[in-house]
C-alpha positions in Angstrom: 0.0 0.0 0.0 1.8 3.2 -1.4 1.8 5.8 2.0 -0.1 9.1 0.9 2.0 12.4 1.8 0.9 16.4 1.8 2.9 17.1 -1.3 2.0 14.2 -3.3 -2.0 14.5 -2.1 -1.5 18.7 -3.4 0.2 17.5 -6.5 -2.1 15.2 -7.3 -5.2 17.8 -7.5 -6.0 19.4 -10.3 -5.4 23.1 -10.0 -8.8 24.6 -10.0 -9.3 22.4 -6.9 -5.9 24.0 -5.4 -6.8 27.3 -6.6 -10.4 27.2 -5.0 -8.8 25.7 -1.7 -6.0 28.6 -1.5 -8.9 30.7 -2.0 -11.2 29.3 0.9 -8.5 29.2 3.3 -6.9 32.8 2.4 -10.7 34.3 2.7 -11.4 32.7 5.8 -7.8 33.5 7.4 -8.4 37.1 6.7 -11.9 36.3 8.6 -10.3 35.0 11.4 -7.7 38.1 11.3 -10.2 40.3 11.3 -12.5 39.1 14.2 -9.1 39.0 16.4 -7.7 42.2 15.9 -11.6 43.9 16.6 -12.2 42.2 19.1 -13.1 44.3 22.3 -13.8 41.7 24.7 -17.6 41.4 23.1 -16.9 38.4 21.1 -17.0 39.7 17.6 -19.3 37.9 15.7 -19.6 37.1 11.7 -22.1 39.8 11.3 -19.5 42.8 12.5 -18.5 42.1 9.2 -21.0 42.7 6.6 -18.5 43.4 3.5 -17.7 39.8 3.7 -20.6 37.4 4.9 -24.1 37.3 3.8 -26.6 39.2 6.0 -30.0 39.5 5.1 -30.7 43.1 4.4 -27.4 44.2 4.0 -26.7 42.8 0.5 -28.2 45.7 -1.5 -25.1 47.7 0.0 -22.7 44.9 -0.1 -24.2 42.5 -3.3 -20.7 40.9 -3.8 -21.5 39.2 -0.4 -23.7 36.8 -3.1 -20.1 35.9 -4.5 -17.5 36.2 -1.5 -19.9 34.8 1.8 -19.2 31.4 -0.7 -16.0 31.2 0.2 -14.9 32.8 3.8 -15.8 30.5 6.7 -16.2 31.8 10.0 -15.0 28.8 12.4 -12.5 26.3 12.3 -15.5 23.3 11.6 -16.7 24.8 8.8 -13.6 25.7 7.2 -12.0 21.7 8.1 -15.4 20.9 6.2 -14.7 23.0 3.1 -11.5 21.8 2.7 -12.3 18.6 2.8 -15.2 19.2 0.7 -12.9 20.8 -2.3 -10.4 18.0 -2.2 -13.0 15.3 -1.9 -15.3 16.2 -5.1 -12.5 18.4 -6.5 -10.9 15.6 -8.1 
């Protein structure tokens, strides 16, 4: 049984796949970023961000949330769950 490694699983994608997953973990990084450095102690929640996730109401001032709330995450589950879903039907 041939052992599976990082750079040989990352190789082995084709890029759209990579290109998509460097996408979802760069948008939700700067998600992550962002609710660190605001937060105040109140517990900063997806919605202090409206520029990047879909909020009802708020997308006829912000309507590329409709293209970018696809791809930033905004916890650790669902980001583990969209890699995984990229590299699993990426192929």
């Amino acid at each position: 049984m041939p052992s599976v490694t990082l750079p040989s699983l990352v190789t082995s994608l084709p890029p759209a796949t990579r290109a998509l997953t460097l996408l979802l973990i760069a948008s939700s990084a700067l998600m992550m970023v962002l609710r660190i450095s605001s937060d105040d102690g109140e517990g900063q929640g997806p919605s202090a961000f409206p520029g990047l996730v879909l909020l009802p109401g708020a997308v006829i001032w912000y309507p590329w949330t409709l293209v970018t709330s696809s791809w930033v995450e905004t916890n650790l589950v669902e980001v583990s769950g969209g890699w995984g879903g990229l590299g699993w039907w990426g192929d």
